[in-house]
N, C-alpha and C positions, 0 to 999 in steps of 0.2 A: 736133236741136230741144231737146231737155234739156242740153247742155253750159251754155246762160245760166243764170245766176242766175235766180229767179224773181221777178218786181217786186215794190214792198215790202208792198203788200198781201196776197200769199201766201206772205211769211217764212215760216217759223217755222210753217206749218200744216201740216194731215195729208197737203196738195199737197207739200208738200216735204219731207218723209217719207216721201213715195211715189217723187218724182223722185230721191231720194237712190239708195232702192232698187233703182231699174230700171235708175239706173248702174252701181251694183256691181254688179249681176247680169247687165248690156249687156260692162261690163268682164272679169266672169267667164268668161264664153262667148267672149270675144277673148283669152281666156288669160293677160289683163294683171293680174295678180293684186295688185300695189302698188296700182293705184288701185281694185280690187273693195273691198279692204278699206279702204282708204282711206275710200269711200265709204256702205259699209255701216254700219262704225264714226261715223260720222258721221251717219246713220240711226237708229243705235240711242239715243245720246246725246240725240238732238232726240226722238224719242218717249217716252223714259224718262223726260225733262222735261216734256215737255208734253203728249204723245200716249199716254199707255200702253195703251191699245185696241191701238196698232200695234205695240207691240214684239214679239208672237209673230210676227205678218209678218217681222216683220226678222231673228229668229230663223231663220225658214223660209228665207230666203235665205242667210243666214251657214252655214247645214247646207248648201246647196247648193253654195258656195263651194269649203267644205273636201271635199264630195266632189270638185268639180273637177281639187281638188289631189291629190286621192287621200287626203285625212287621213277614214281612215274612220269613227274614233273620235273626235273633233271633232264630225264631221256628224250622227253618233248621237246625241250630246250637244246637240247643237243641236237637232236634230230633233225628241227628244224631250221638252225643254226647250218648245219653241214647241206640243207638243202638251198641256201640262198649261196651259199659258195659257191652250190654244183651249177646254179643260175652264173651268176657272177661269171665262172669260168666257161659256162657253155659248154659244161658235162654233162653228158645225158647220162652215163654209168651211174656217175655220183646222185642225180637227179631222181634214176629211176628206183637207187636205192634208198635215198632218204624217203622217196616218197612209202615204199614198202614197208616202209619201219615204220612210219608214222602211221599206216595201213594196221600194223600189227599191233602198235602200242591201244591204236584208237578201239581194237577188238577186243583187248585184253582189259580195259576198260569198260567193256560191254557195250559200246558207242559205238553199233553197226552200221548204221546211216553214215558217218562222218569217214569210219573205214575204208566203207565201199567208195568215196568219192577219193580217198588217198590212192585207193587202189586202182581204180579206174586208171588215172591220171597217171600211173606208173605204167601202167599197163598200155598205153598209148607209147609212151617215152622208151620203152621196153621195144616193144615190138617197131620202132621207127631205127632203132639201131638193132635190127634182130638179134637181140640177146636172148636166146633161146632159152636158157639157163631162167633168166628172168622171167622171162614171159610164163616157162613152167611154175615158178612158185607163186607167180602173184597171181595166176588162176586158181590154183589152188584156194591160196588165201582169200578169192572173193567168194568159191565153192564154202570155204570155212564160216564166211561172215551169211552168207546165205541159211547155211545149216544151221548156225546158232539161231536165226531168226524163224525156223518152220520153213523156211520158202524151201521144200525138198527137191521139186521140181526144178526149179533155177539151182540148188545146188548139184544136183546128178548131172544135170549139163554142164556145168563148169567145172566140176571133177572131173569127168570123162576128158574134158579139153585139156586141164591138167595133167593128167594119166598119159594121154598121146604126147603132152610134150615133153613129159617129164623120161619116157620112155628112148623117145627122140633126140634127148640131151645125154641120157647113162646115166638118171640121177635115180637111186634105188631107192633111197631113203625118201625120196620126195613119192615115188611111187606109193611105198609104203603108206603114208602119211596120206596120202590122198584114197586107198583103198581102205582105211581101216574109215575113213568122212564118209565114202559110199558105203560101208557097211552099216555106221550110223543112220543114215539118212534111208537105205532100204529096213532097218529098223522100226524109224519111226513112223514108216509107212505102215509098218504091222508084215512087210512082206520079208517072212524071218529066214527064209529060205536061201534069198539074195545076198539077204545080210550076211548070212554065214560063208555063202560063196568070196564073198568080198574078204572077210576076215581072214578065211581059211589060206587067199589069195597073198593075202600080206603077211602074215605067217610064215610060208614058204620065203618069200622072199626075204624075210627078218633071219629067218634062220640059216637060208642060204649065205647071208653074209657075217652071220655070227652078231648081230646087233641084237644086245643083250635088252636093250632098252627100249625098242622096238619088237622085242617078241613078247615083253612083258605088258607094253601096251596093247596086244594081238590079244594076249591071254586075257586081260581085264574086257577086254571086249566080246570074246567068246563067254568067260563068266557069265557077263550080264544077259548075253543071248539064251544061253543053260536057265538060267532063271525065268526068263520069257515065255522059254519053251514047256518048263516043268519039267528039263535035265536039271535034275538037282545034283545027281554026283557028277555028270558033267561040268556043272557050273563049279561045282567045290574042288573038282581036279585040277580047273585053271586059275581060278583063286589062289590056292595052294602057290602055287607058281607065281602068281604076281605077291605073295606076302615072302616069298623066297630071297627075291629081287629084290624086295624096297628094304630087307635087313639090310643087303651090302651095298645098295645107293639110295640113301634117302631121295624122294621125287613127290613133294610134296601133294602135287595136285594128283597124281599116280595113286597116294594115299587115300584122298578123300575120296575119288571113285571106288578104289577098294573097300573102304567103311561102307559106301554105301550097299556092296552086293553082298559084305560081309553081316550087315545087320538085315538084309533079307535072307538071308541063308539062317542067321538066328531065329528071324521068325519063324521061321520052317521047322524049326530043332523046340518050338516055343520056350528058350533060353531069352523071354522078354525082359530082364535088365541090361542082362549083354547086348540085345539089339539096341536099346536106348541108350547105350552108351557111344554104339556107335554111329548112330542119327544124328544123337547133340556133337562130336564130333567136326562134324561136317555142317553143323546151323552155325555154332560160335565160332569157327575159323574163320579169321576176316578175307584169306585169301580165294574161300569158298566161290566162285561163280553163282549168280542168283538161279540160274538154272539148277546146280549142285544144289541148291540152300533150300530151294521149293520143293525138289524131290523127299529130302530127307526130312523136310516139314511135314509132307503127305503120308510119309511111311512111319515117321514117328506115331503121329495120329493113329494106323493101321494097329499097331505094334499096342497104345493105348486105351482103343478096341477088343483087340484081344484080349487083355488084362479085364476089360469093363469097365475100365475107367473113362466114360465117356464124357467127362466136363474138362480133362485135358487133351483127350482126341478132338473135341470140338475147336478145341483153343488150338491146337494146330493147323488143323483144317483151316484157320478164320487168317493165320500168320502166314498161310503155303499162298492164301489169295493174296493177303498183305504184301507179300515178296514178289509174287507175279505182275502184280498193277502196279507198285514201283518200277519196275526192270522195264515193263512196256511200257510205260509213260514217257523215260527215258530216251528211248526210241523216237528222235524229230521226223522222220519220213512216215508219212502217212502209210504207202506201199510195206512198209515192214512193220510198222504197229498193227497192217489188218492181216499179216503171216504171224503172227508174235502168238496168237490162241494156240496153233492147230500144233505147238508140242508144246503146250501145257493146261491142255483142254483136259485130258484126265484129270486133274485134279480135282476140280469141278465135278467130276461124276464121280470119285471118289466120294468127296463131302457129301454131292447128292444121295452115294447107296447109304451112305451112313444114317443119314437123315429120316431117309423111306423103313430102312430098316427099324427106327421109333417109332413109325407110324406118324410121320410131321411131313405129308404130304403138302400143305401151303408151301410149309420152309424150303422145302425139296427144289421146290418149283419155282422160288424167288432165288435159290439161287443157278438155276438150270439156266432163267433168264438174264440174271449177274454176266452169264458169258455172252449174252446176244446182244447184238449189235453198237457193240462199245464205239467202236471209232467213230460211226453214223452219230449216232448220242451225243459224244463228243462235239463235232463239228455243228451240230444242231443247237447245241445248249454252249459252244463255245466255251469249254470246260476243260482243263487239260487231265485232268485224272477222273476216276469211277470208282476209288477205294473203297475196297469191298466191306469197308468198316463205316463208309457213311452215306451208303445208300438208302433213303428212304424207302420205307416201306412200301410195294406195291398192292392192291387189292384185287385180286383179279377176277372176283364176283361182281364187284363195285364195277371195275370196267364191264363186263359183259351185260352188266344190267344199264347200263351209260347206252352201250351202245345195240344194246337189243340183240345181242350176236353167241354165238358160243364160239365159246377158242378152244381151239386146238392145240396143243402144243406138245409137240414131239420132241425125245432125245435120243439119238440111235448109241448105241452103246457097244462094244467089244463083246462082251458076253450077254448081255441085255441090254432091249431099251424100252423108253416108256412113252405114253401118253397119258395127258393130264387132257381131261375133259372138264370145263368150264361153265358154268353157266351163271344165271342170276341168284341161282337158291344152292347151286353146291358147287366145290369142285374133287374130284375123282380121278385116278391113276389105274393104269392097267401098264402090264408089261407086255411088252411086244418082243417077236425074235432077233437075233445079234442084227449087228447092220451090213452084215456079210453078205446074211442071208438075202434082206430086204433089199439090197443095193444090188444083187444079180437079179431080180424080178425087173427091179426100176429100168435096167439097164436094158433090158431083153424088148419090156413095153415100150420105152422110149426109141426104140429102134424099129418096134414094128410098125407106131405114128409118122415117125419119119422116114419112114419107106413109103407110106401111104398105106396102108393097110386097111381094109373096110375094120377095125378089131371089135364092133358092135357086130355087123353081122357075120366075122368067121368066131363072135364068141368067146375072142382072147382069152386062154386060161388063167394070163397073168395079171389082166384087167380086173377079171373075179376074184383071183388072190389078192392083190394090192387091198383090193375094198375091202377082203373079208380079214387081212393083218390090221389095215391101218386106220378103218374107220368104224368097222360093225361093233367093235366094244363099245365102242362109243354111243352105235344108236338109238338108244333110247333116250340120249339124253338131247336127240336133236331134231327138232319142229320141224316139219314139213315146208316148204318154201321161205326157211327162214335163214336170216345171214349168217356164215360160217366163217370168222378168220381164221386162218392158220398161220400158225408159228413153225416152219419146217425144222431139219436138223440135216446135214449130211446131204447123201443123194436125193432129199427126197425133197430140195432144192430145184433139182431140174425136171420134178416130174408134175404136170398138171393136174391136179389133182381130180378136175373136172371129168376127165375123160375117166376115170375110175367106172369097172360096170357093177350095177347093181344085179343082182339076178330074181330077187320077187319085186311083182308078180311075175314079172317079164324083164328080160335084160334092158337096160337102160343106161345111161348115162347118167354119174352123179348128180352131172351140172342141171336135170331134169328135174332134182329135187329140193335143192338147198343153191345159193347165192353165195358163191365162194369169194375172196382176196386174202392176199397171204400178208402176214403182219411183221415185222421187225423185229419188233422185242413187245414185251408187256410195257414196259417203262412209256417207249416212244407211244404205244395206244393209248395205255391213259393220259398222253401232253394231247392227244387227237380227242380224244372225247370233251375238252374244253376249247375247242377249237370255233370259231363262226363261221357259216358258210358266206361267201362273198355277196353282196348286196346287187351287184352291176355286172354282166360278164363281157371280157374283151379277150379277143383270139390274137395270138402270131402266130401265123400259119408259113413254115420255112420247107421246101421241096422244090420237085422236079428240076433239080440245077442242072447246067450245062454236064455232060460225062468229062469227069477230067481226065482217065484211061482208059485204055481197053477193057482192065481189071473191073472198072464200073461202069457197064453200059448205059444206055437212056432206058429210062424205067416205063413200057408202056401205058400203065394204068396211070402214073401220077399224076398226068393231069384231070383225068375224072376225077381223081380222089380228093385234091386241091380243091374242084368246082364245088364239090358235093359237100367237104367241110366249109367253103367259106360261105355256103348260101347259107350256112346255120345261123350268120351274124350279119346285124346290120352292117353296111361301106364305111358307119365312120369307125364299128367296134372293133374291126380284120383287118390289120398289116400285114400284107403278104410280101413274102420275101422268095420269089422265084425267080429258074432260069440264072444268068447272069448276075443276078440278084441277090441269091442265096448264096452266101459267105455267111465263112464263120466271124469275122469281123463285121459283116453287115447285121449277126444276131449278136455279137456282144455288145453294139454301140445302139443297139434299138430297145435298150433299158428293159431287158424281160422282165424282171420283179414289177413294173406294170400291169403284167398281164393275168389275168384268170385261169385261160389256159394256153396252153401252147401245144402245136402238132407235127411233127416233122414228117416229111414223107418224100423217102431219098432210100440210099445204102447204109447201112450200119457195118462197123464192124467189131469184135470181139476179141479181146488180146486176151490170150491164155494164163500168161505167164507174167505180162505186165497190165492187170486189168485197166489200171485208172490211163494207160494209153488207148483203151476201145473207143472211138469215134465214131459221129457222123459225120459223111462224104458229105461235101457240098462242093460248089464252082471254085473252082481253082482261082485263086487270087494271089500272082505272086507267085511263090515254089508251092504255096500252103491249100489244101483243098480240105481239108479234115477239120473238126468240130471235136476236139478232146477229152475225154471224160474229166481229166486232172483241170480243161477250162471250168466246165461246164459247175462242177467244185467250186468255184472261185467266184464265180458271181451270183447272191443271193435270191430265190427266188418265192413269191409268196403263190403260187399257179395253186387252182383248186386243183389241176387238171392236169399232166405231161403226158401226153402220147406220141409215144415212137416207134412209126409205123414205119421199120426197117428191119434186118436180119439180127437175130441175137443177142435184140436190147437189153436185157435180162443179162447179161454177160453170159460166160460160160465158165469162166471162173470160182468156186464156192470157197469159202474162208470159214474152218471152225469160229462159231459163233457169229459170224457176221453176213454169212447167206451169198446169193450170188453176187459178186462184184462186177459193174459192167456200166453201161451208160444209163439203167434203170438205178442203182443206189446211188450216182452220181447225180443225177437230178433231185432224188428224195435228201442227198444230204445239203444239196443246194436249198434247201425249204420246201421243195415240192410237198404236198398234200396228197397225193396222189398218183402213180405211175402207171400206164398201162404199156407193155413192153411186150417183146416175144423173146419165147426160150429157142425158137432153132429157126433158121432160114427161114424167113415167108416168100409164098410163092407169088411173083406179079400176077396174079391173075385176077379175074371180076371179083371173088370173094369178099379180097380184102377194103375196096373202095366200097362195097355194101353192104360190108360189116361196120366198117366206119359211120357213116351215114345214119344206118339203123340206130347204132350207139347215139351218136346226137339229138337223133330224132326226140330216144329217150331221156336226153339232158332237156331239150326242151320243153319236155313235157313234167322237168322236177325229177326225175328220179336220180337218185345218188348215183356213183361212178359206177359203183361195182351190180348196183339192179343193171343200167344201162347196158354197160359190156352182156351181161349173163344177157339181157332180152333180144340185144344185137344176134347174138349167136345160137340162140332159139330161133331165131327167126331165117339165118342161115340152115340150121339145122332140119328145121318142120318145111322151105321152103318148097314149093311144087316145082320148080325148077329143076335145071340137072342135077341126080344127086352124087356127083363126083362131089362136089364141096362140102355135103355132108360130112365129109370123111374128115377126122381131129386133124389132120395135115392142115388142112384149111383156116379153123378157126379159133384153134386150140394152143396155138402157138403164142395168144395173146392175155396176158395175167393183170391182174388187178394187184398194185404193190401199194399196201397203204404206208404212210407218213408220219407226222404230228402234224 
């Protein structure tokens, strides 16, 4: 309909300025790129003459153009070019859509951080002139930039908001588009079930409207599910389908996903030079996504395994990490480099089966810990990268004999997992069951503590289980009242280990035997084993503030608890910061790197989904009453000692490879030495002011943090007092997080 000329009454107008445009842009998307521009250029000329309202529009399409072509610094320029127009004119349309492009350019880039801030800001601009339309794809697209980065959680909520608006608009394709990202993301959850529902969902509606290109994206997604599953002929029926499609429309990146399920499907058929043809495929293709580029590194290796050829399985293995610490290094947002592990954390256990299966148990384990606690690491050694190629060697007998301890170190795994037991004279692996399994036990015990449950005396069956999965391999190799770090993995994050029951001779409590804290990484332990303990000790002790809501009422116990830590130190050693007093600007101008230790004793809170926003509550100063983990980050701290004695210090948040995120890793990456935090709600009651107490007692009598806490909580435990506080609810909520 637009190839005629337009009659001579709509020469020359904003009609033909527009008809210009929707050719070069009809052109563009036909790949026919002489007459896009042809056409565009011919767009812009007639508006810059006589139309200049239009020429950010035509802008907006000449950025589109050059992304087409792949000219990604063109389309930048373009893009952002048409976005100072849309200012200048006081467009929010034009405004809201450069910003979207500059959204999608910065994705396609792999520049999720910079995305999400285009995006955002669209998305404001969008929804202040209810552009419905808009507002559906550019949730979408922050769903998209979420998804690429692991955060699956924050992406299934901003799909779903997508989904409704996109439903709400008539927009099918965007539906589409946004159901095949939620079948992804319930993918990579592992929950294949969801997955398929979502696909299956998009599908229909792909096919409902005859969008060839869209049912052939459905199909490459069911594929990969088939293969997941161990539907192999399913997975090859829809394969089939998507290799159908890309003969009569080349879709390049269409392609590489297809290589990839096509050279898993080879491996299956053991046709190992054909799958290797199709892995290096998708490594040398520059247009590859680092995501795309790691997988196909990982399964190359697989494929070079099978063969036996294991010195260039290794060498893959070593390029899949090399390509993953690039991409996340990349990544300027702290919040999205510590999601950046948890989809492509297999790899890593990949290499590891490889390893174990040599029988190179060290190696195994040096790189189990390569995934822990990177961004902590980071921010502690002020380092921007961890490349998996020039990490030093860790010793982790050498530590355990430093530190007199045995470690523990757990990996939960999809089909298996393991523990590596530690000591000064060996170290030893056993394999534990999937983390399916372990993580509905954890779940079941961690519910029955937090209900209160007596689970010592009704005998918990899961308490018995937990100990006899995840420590009794171990036993032999661990001293009787001696210190145990642990290096957790997955759920077993939120579970105290302490409260685990022994059953000879008599049911018992772990914590009866051995002196637990949970450790970060091996790396960050061995920086702590050359550590000094401080010579002088000084408190800042910040609590009992004013309530600034309803939300947080006055805490009755805090002031006992205030009393009873600050008699531990001399008047000139203890800044107290209470009441009115206690802001969080009163604790960042009161120089805490100062101090030895520090104790809070207030409300805490726990952000799910944006950890480094979890807080402590303090007096409201201003509109501001909160205490932010992203601060607390930000100011350097040298404390033997951080106790925070509030609700779900610990966060509740767990990050493949980086453990719980919350106000306890936020202090440890501030330099803390030390954390003692709780995993779920503490209850104000007497317990916890004289479990505190106890603990210092023991500080001043020289015992390290973690004897301390354990003697504290003995002594709650053995107390002749009421035995409701006996019960883990009371004093179990509190962990020992060690540092460097």
């Amino acid at each position: 309909m637009l190839q005629s000329e337009p009659p001579g009454n709509l020469k020359d107008t904003d009609v033909d300025v527009r008809r210009k445009m929707t050719l070069g842009i009809a052109y563009a998307y036909s790949l026919n790129f002489e007459q896009a521009e042809k056409f565009l250029s011919e767009a812009e000329s007639l508006a810059a003459a006589k139309h200049p309202e239009l020429v950010g529009d035509v802008l907006l399409r000449e950025g589109t153009l050059a992304l087409t072509r792949g000219q990604s610094e063109i389309a930048g320029s373009k893009y952002r070019a048409a976005l100072e127009k849309g200012r200048v004119q006081n467009n929010p349309f034009l405004q809201a859509s450069s910003l979207g492009n500059l959204a999608l350019l910065a994705t396609r880039q792999e520049h999720y951080d910079e995305s999400l801030e285009w995006n955002l800001e669209a998305l404001e601009q969008a929804k202040a002139i209810d552009a419905r339309s808009y507002v559906a794809i550019i949730l979408g697209n922050i769903g998209w930039s979420y998804l690429e980065m692991g955060e699956y959680e924050q992406a299934l909520d901003l799909l779903g908001q997508a989904r409704a608006a996109a439903e709400q608009a008539g927009m099918v394709r965007l539906q589409i588009d946004v159901l095949l990202n939620t079948g992804i993301a319930h993918y990579q959850q592992r929950d294949y079930e969801l997955s398929k529902q979502a696909y299956q969902q998009a599908l229909a509606l792909a096919t409902s409207t005859t969008d060839r290109a869209a049912m052939a994206d459905c199909f490459e997604s069911l594929a990969q599910l088939g293969l997941a599953t161990g539907e192999l002929d399913f997975a090859q029926q829809n394969q089939n389908k998507v290799t159908e499609f890309t003969r009569q429309y080349p879709d390049r990146s269409l392609e590489l996903y297809s290589f990839l399920v096509t050279g898993r499907l080879q491996q299956t058929r053991k046709q190992y030079r054909e799958s290797e043809s199709s892995f290096n495929a998708v490594i040398k293709d520059s247009s590859a996504t680092a995501a795309q580029r790691w997988q196909a590194q990982d399964r190359l290796a697989e494929t070079y395994m099978m063969e036996r050829r294991d010195a260039d399985a290794e060498r893959e293995f070593r390029q899949a990490l090399t390509t993953i610490d690039k991409a996340r290094s990349a990544s300027g947002a702290e919040e999205l480099r510590l999601a950046f592990l948890s989809k492509s954390i297999s790899v890593y256990g990949d290499y590891m089966e490889f390893l174990l299966g040599h029988a190179r148990v060290k190696e195994a384990l040096e790189i189990a810990d390569l995934s822990r606690a990177v961004t902590l690491e980071e921010g502690l050694a002020g380092r921007s990268s961890s490349s998996a190629q020039g990490q030093p060697k860790i010793e982790p007998q050498r530590i355990a004999q430093q530190l007199k301890a045995t470690l523990l170190c757990y990996w939960m795994g999809e089909s298996h997992s393991y523990l590596w037991a530690v000591t000064p004279r060996s170290t030893e692996v056993f394999r534990l069951p999937p983390a399916a399994e372990v993580q509905q036990e954890v779940k079941t015990y961690r519910q029955a503590i937090t209900e209160m449950h007596d689970v010592l005396g009704e005998e918990s069956p899961e308490g018995k289980r937990l100990y006899t999965i995840l420590v009794e391999p171990a036993k032999k190799l661990i001293v009787k009242d001696s210190p145990v770090i642990l290096l957790p993995s997955e759920s077993l994050y939120g579970l105290n280990f302490e409260t685990l029951i022994v059953s000879n001779p008599t049911p018992h409590y772990w914590m009866e035997d051995v002196t637990l804290s949970t450790g970060s990484s091996l790396k960050l332990l061995s920086a702590s084993t050359n550590s000094s303990s401080p010579t002088q000790k000084s408190m800042l002790l910040v609590g009992n503030p004013n309530s600034p809501n309803r939300e947080y009422p006055p805490l009755a116990e805090a002031p006992d608890e205030m009393r009873k830590i600050a008699g531990h130190f001399p008047a000139g050693q203890c800044k107290v910061l209470q009441g009115a007093g206690a802001t969080a600007v009163a604790y960042l101008q009161s120089n805490p790197e100062r101090f030895t230790y520090l104790h809070f004793v207030t409300h805490g809170t726990a952000s799910h989904t944006r950890p480094l926003e979890s807080a402590v509550i303090l007096s409201k100063e201003g509109d501001s009453f909160k205490l932010y983990a992203r601060d607390i980050v930000a100011h350097r701290l040298k404390a033997q000692l951080v106790t925070i004695s509030a609700c779900n210090g610990a966060g509740t948040r767990a990050y493949a490879g980086e453990g719980l995120v919350g106000l306890s890793w936020a202090f440890l990456r501030a330099g803390a030495r030390n954390v003692v935090a709780s995993l779920w709600d503490v209850s104000d009651a007497s317990a916890t002011p004289e479990l505190m107490d106890a603990m210092y007692r023991s500080l001043d009598r020289g015992e390290n943090p973690a004897t301390a806490l354990r003697q504290a909580k003995l002594f709650i435990l053995k107390s002749n007092g009421s035995t409701v506080f006996r019960k883990p609810f009371y004093w179990a909520p509190f962990q020992l997080y060690v540092g460097s």
